[in-house]
C-alpha positions in Angstrom: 5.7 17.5 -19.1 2.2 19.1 -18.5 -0.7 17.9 -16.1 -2.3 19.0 -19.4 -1.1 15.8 -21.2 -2.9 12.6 -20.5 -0.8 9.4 -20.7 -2.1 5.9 -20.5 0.4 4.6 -18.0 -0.6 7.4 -15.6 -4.0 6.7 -15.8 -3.9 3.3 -16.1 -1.7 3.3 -12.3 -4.4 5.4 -11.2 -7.1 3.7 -12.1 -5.9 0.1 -10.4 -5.7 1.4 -7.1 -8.2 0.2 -4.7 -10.1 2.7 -2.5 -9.4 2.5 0.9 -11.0 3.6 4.3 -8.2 5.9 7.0 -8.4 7.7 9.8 -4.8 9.2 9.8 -2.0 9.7 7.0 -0.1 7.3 8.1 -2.1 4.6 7.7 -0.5 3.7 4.8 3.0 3.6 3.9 4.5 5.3 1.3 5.1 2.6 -1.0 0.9 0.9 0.0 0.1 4.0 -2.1 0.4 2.6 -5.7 -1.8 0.2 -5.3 -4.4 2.0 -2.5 -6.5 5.4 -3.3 -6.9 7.1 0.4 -7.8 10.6 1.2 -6.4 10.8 4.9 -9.6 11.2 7.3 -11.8 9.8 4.4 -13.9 6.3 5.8 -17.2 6.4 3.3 -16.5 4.0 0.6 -19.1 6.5 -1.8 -17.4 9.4 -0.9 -13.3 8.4 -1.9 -15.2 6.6 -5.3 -16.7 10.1 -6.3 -13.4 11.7 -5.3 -11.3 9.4 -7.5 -14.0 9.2 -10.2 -13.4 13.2 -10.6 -9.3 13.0 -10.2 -9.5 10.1 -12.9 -11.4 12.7 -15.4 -9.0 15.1 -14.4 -6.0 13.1 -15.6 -7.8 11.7 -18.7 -9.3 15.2 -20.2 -6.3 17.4 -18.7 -8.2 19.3 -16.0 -6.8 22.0 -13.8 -6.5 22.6 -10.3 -9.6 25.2 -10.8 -11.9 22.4 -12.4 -10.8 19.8 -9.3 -11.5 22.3 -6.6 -15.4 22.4 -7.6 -15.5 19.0 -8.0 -14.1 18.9 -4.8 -16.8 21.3 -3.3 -19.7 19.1 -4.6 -18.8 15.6 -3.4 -17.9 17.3 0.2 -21.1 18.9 -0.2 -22.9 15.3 -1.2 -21.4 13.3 1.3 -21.3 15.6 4.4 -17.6 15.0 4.5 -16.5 17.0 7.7 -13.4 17.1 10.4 -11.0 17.3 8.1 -8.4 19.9 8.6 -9.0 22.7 6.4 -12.5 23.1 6.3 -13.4 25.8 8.2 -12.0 28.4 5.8 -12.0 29.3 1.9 -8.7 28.7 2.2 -8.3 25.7 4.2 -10.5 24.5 1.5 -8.4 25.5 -1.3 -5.3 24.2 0.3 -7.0 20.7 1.1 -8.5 21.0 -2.7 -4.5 21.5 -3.7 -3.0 18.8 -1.8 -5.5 15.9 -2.8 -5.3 16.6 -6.6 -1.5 17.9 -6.7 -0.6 14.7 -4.8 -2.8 12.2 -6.8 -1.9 13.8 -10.2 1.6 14.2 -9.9 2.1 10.5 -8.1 0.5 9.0 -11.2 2.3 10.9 -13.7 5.7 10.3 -11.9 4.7 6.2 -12.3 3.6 6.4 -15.5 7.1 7.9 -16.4 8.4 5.2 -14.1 6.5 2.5 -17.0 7.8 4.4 -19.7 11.6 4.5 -18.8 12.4 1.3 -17.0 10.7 -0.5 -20.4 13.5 -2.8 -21.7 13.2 -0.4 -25.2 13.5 3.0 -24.0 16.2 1.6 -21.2 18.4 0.8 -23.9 18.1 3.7 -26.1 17.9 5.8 -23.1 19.8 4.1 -20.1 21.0 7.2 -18.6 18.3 9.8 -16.2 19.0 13.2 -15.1 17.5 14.4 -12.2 15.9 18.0 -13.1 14.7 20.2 -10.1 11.8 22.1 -10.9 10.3 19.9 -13.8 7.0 20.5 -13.7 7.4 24.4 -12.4 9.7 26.9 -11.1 8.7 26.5 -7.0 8.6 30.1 -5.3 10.7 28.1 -2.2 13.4 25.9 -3.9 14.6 23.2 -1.0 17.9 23.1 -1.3 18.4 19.2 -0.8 16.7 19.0 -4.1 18.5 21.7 -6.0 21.6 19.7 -5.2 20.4 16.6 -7.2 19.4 19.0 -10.0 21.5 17.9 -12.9 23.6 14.6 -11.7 23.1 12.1 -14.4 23.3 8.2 -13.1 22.5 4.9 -14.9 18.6 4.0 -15.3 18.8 1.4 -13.1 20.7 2.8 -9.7 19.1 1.5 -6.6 19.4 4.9 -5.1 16.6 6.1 -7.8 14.0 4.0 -5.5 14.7 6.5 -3.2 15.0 9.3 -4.4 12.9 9.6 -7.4 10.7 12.4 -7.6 8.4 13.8 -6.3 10.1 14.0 -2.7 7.6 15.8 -0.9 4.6 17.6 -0.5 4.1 20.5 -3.7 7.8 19.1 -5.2 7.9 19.5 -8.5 11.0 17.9 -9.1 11.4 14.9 -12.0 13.5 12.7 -14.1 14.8 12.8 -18.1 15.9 10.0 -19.6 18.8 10.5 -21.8 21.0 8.7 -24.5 24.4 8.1 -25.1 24.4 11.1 -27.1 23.0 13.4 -25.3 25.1 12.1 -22.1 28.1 13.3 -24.2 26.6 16.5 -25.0 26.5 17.6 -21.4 30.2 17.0 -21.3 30.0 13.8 -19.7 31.2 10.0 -20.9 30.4 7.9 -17.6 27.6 8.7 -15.6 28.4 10.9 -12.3 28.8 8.9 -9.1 26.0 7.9 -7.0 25.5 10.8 -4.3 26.0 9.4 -0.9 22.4 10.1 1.2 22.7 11.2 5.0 19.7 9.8 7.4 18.0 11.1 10.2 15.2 9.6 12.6 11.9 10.4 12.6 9.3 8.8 15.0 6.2 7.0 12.8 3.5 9.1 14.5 0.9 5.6 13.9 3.3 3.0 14.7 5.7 4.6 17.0 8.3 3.1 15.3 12.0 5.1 14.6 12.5 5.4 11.5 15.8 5.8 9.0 14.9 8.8 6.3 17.0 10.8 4.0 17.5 14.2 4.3 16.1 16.5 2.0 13.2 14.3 1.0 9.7 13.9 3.1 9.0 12.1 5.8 6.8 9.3 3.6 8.3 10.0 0.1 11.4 8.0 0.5 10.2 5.4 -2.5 9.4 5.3 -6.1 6.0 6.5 -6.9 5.1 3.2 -9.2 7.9 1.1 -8.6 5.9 -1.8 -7.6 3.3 -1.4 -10.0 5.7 -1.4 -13.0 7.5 -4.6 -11.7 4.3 -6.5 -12.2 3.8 -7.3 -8.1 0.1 -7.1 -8.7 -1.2 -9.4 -11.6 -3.0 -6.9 -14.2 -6.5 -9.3 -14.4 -6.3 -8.9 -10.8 -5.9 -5.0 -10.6 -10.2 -4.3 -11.7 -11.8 -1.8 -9.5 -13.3 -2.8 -5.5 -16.9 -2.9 -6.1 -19.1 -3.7 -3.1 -22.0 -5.0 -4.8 -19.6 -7.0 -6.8 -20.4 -11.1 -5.7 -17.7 -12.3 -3.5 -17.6 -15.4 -5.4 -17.0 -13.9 -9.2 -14.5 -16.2 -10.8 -11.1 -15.2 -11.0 -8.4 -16.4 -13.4 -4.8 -16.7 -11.2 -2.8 -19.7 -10.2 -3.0 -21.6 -7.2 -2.0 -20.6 -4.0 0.4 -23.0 -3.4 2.8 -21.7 -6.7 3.4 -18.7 -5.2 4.0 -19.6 -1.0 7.2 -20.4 0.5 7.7 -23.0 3.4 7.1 -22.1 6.9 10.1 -20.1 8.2 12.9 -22.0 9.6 12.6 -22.3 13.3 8.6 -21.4 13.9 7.3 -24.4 14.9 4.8 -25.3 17.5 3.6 -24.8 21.1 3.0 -27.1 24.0 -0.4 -29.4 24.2 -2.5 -28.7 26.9 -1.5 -25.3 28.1 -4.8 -22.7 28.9 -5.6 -20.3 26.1 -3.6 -17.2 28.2 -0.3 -19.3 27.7 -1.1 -19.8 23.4 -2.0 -16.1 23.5 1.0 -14.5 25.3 3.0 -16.7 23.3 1.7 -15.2 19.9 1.4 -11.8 21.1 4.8 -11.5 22.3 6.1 -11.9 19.0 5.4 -8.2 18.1 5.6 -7.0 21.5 2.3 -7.1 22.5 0.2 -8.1 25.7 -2.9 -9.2 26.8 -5.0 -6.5 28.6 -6.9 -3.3 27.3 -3.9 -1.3 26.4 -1.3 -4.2 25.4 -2.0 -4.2 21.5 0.7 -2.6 19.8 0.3 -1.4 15.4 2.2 -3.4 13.1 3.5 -2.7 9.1 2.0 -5.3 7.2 3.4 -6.5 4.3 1.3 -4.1 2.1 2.2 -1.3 4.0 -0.8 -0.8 6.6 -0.4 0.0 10.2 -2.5 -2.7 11.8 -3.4 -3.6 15.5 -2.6 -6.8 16.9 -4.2 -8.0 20.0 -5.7 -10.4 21.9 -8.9 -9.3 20.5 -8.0 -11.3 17.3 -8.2 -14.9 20.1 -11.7 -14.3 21.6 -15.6 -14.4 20.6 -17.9 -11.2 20.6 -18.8 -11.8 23.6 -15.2 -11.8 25.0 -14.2 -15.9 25.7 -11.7 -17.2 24.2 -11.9 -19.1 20.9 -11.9 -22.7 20.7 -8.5 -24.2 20.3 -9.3 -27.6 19.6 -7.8 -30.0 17.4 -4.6 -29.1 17.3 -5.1 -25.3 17.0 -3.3 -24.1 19.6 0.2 -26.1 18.7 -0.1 -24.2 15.1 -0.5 -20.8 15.9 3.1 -20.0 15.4 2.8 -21.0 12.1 -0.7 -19.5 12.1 0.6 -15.8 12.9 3.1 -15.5 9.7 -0.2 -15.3 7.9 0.1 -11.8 9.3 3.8 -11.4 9.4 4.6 -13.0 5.7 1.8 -13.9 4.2 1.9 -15.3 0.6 -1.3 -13.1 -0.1 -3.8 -9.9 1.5 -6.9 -9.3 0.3 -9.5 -6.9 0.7 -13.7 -7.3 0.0 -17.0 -6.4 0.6 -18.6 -9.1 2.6 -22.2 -9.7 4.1 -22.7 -10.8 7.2 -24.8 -13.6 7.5 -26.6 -12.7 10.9 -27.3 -9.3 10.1 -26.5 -8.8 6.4 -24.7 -5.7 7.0 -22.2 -4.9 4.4 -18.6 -5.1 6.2 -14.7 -4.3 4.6 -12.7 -6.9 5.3 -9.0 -7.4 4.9 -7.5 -11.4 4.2 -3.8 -12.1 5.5 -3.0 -15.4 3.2 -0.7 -18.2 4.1 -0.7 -21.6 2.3 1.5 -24.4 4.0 1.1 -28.1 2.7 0.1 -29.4 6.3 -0.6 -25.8 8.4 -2.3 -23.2 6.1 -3.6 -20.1 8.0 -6.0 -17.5 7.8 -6.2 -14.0 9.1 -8.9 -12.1 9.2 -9.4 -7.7 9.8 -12.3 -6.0 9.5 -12.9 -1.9 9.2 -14.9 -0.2 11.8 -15.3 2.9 14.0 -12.0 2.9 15.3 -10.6 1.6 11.9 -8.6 -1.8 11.2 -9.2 -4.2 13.6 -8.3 -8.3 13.8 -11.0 -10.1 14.5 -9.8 -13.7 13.9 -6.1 -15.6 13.0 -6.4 -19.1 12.8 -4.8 -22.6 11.3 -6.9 -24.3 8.8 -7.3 -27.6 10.7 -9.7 -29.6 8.0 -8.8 -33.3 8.5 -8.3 -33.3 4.8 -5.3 -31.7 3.0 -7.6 -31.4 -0.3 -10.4 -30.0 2.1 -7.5 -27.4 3.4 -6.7 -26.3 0.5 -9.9 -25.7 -1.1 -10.8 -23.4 1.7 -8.1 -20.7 1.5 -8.7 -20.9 -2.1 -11.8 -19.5 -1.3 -10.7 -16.8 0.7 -9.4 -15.2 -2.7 -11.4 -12.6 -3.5 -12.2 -8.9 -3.7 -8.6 -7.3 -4.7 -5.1 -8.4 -4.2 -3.6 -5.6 -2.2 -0.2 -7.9 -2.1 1.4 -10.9 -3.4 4.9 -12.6 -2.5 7.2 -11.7 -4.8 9.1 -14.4 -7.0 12.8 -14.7 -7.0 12.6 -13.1 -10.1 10.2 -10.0 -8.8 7.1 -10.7 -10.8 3.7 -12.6 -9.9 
């Protein structure tokens, strides 16, 4: 296998990821990768589309490192892309130039693969993979964790291979070979080996402050599948069209309704007081995720698409810091309200125009339909990157009037969607 050899799945997992504004690497998750493009420190929209527009070419015409890294030079050069680490030096440069088109080209050739082996035809004429150390190249450094897998043989479908699937890490050039029967037995082998038993250490999420479980020998961030989710269908393929900001918000959209696809409310979440002030609804949301009212008492939560965002009492007040209204039955809802954020049946992200200013604003959609209390919340991108700016019940007197709103807060791209029982949308 050769970064020389276009494949369709590769570039078609490339291409369906949606650009997305950070300010640190781990504003993603590993696994928020197959369906977001991000170049860590990157927040122009322009810039990361000329970036992915030259790493797509590269994958479809078979380009080399050499040809990327003056691509690379231009669109910094275009877009007055500085503070990234790296760029003081020739070869901070070059390794920056490395790491964005090494990561990007081998992450979409590993899910491509991922396509190609777990389809129901190849899976049965080749159910068995071999892990191979040094696939793509012969690294200078082995790391020993990875040598040890090189060889073992398990079936196709082992859980452990959503772990430990390669790449593993930064510049690994590990992969996978799908076998047959026959070639099983020709490596001396009639059952495949047993699954190797992982060891764990902890390792502090530098965005979320959260302790994290990861297996040794592979990279803090790596522990997934590159493709995984894409190849189980999670994302709907009419729904997986590029994020274009001059794009009307209001484009029709074939997909099914929202209400095929949410569960009910989780047992036990039901609803607050009447008649409390808006500090007692507040504290009693916040508190949830560990969070307090004050200047320094948001905390960042995972979402369900893999972004570290803030939550806040920002997300309860008006620009010009009261509270919002909580008329009408609000306030009573918004424990039901908040699993828009904590389980929601849907996220979206889109381009949207303010109507006072008609500034051009990226804004994120947390999605949760409930017959009697659907809920909407609401991030926007900024300075300081993601932050909420609204979460609220949809309190139309009318359940047809309820649902037609959330319906129309379905657009731009689907960055998740509740899985079925059955793991497809």
């Amino acid at each position: 296998m050769s970064f020389l050899t276009p494949f369709k799945e590769a570039i078609d997992y490339f291409r369906q990821k949606v650009r997305q504004p950070t300010k640190h690497w781990r504003d993603l998750e590993g696994r928020a990768h197959d369906r977001a493009f991000v170049i860590a420190g990157a927040t122009k929209d322009a810039f990361l589309n000329d970036m992915k527009d030259a790493l797509i070419d590269a994958l479809k015409n078979g380009k080399r490192l050499e040809e990327f890294a003056k691509q690379f030079e231009a669109i910094v050069a275009k877009h007055g892309w500085t503070g990234w680490t790296g760029e003081k030096t020739p070869e901070g440069r070059a390794w920056r130039a490395r790491v964005i088109f090494e990561t990007n080209i081998r992450t979409a050739y590993a899910a491509g693969r991922w396509k190609q082996m777990t389809d129901p035809k190849m899976a049965k004429a080749r159910p068995f993979w071999q892990y191979k150390h040094g696939f793509l190249r012969t690294p200078k450094m082995p790391r020993q964790d990875h040598v040890a897998l090189d060889g073992i043989v398990l079936d196709w479908n082992n859980p452990i291979w959503r772990v430990i699937y390669p790449p593993n890490g930064w510049g690994c050039s590990c992969g996978v070979q799908p076998l047959s029967r026959r070639q099983l037995e020709r490596l001396g082998k009639t059952v495949p080996d047993e699954t190797p038993v992982l060891t764990y250490r902890k390792v502090k999420d530098p965005k979320t402050g959260e302790t994290l479980e990861v297996p040794n020998g592979i990279s803090f961030g790596w522990d997934h599948a590159p493709g995984a989710d894409w190849a189980s269908g999670l994302i709907p393929p009419e729904l997986q069209d590029e994020l274009n900001p001059l794009r009307s918000a209001s484009d029709p959209l074939q997909r099914r309704p929202l209400r095929d696809i949410a569960q009910p409310s989780n047992v036990g979440v039901g609803t607050l007081p009447e008649g409390k002030p808006a500090e007692y609804y507040v504290d009693a949301i916040l508190a949830l995720v560990g969070a307090k009212r004050g200047e320094n008492g948001a905390v960042l939560i995972r979402d369900k698409a893999g972004y570290a965002i803030p939550v806040g009492e920002a997300m309860f007040k008006t620009p010009t810091g009261k509270w919002k209204s909580l008329k009408r039955g609000r306030a009573q809802n918004l424990l039901k309200a908040f699993q828009a954020l904590i389980d929601p049946d849907e996220i979206w992200v889109d381009f949207e125009t303010m109507k006072t200013t008609g500034r051009q604003v990226l804004r994120r959609r947390y999605l949760r339909f409930d017959e009697k209390t659907p809920a909407v919340g609401v991030f926007e991108w900024g300075q300081d990157g993601w932050s909420g700016t609204t979460l609220f019940p949809i309190d139309d007197v009318s359940s047809g009037k309820r649902e037609k709103y959330i319906e129309n807060q379905r657009h731009g791209q689907l960055l998740y969607r509740r899985p079925t029982k059955k793991g497809n949308s």
